[in-house]
N, C-alpha and C positions, 0 to 999 in steps of 0.2 A: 504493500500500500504506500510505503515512506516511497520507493521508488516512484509509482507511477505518479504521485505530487511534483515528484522533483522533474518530472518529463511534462509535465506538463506545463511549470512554471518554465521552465526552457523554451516551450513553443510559445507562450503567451510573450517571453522575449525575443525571439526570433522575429514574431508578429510587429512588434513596438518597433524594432530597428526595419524590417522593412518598410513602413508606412514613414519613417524617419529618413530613408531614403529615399522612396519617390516623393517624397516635397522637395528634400535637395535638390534632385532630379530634374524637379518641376521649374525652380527657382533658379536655375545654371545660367540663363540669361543676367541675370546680375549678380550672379556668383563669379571670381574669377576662377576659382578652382576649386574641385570636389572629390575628397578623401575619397578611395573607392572604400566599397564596403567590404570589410574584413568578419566573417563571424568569429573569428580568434579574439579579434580587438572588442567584439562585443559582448563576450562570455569574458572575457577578463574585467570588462566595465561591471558588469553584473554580478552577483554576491554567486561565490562558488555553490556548484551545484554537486554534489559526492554523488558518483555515480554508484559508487562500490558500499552501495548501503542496503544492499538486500541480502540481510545480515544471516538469516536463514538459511538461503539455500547455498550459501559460503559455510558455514557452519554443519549443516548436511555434508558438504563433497569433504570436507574435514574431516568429519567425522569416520564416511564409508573408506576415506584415502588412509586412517589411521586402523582401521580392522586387518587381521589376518589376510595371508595373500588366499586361504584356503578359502574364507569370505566372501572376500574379493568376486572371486573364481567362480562362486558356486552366484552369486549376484549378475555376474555376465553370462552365465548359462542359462539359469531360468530367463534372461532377456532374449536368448536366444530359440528359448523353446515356446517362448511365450508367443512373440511375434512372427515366429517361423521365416524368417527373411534371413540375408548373406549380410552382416552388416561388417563396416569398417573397424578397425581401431576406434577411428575420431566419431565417430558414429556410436559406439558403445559409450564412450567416454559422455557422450553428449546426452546420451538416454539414459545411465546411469550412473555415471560419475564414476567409473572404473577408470585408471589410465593404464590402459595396458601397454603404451607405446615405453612410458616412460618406469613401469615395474616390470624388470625384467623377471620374476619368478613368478608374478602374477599371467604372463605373456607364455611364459613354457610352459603353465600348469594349463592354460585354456587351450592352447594349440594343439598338448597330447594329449589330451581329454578324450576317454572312447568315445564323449556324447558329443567331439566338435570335431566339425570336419574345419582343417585351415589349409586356403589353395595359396598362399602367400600372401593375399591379400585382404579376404574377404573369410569372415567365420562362419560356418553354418549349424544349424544343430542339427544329429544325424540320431534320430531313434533308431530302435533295432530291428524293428519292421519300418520298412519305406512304403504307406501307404497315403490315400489321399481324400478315398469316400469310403461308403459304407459297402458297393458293392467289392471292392479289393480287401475289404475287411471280412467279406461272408468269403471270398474265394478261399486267402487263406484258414482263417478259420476249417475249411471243409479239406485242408491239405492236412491236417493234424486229428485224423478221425481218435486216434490216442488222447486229443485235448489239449490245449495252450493256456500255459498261463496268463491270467487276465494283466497282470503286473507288465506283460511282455506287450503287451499293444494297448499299456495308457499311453504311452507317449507317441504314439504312431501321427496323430494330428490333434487339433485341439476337440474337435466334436465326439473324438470318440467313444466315450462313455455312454454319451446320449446315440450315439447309433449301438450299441451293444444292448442298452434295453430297448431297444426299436426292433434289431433283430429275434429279442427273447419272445418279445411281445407277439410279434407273427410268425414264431412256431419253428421261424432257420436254424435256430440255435439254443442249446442249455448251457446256463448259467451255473454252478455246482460250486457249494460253498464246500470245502474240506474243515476246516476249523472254526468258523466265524468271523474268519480274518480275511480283510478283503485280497490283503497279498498273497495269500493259497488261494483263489479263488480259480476255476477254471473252466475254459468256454470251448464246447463241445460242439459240433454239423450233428444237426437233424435232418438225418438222411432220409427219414420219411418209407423206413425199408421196415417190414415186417421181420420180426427176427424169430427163428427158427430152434428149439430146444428138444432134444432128445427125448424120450421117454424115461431112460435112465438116468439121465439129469435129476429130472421132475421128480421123481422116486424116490434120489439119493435124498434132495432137498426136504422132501415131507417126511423122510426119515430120523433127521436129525433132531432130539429131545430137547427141549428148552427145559433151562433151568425154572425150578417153579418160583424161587426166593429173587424180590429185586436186588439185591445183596451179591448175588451169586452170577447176577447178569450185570451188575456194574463191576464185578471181578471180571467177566468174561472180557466188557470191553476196554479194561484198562489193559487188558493181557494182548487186545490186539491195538494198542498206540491212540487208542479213542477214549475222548472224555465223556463220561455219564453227564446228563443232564442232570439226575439226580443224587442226594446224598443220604442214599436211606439208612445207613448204619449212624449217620451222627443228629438226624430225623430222631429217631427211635433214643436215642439218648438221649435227646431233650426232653421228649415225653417223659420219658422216666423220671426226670428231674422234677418236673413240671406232673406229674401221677396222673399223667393221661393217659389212657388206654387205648391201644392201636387198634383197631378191629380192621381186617381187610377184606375189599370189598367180593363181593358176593358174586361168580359169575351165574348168569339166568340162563343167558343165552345159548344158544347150542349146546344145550344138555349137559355142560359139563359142569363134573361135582368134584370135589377133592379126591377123589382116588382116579380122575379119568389124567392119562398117561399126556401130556401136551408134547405136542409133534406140529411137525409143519403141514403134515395134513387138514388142519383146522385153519388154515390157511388159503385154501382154493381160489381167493379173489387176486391172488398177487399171480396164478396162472391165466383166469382168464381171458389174458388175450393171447395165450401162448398156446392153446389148446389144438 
């Protein structure tokens, strides 16, 4: 704000002196001679104007100029995956107040950067998929019938997130959370293909006994690298503290009573569409 006062009282003097000339101008007939007009000699008539008074964003490029060169580094890269353009030295420096010309470790850390490509001149930011819309994003995708991780095509262009549930939404693709974390996260081709299973598959599968205690099913999945949703053993110890009594619930449905054997046969809805 101090600056743009001071740019403006400048031009309101600029103004004053030349309206102060075309009367001299005017007047030259009985003038005998007429100083030309110097803006040097009129900004020196006039009370100094501090140009270097926009204390801010000097104080800003201070600031970023005094951080780590790793800082630094990692400040000109998000500008370059932000904008996705080839920018200069004096270009970076101008957008974010990095000088890369003049920090030589700030300069060799961008340049060998796997995330920047540098042709000598010009910096670019180079994701690890080179894509551009949503249909080179379903291509690959469908090259990886094994699944890609999603962490591997954020950086591919700036929309791609919003095309990745665009694709979920109309059916191209699954989304498959491993942990809750979006950096396991992985994106599958819906191929749209009927899949085919054995009878002896299907047989093995309804064969296999579930544990009847949830205790014994959150052992099962800690044994296979999976976290239970549930914590039924430190559940049941709070009741006990608290002398509340567990009572578990009561299956109705399909006949089954406590002594009925639980198998994966009691299961037939997870085959049929495999039948």
């Amino acid at each position: 704000m101090a600056l743009k006062e001071s740019l403006d009282r400048f031009k309101k003097q600029q103004e004053m002196c030349q309206k102060t000339l075309s009367s001299i101008k005017a007047s030259s007939s009985s003038t005998p001679r007429v100083t030309p007009y110097n803006p040097a000699n009129a900004m020196s008539a006039a009370p100094a104007v501090k140009f270097s008074s926009d204390i801010e964003r000097l104080q800003q490029i201070n600031n970023i100029r005094n951080t780590s060169a790793a800082a630094q580094t990692k400040r000109a890269i998000d500008l370059l995956k932000e904008t996705r353009q080839a920018l200069t030295a004096d270009q970076i420096n101008e957008a974010c107040y990095v000088d890369v010309k003049a920090n030589k470790d700030v300069f060799d850390r961008l340049s060998n950067n796997f995330k920047v490509y540098y042709d000598g001149t010009r910096f670019f930011y180079k994701p690890k998929h080179d894509l551009e819309d949503k249909t080179q994003l379903l291509k690959l995708i469908q090259d990886f019938p094994e699944g890609i991780a999603v962490a591997d095509l954020e950086d591919a262009y700036p929309s791609v997130d919003h095309d990745l549930k665009a694709l979920k939404a109309a059916g191209e693709i699954w989304l498959v959370s491993n942990s809750g974390s979006a950096a396991e996260d992985m994106a599958y081709p819906n191929n749209h293909r009927a899949i085919e299973v054995d009878d002896d598959l299907k047989q093995l599968f309804r064969g296999i006994e579930l544990p009847r205690d949830m205790i014994d099913i959150e052992k099962d999945l800690h044994k296979n690298g999976m976290k239970p949703a549930t914590n039924t053993g430190k559940r049941r110890a709070q009741a006990q503290v608290l002398d509340i009594s567990i009572k578990p619930k009561q299956k109705k449905k399909h006949g089954i009573s406590k002594r009925t054997k639980l198998t994966n046969t009691h299961l037939p809805e997870l085959f049929k569409d495999l039948s």
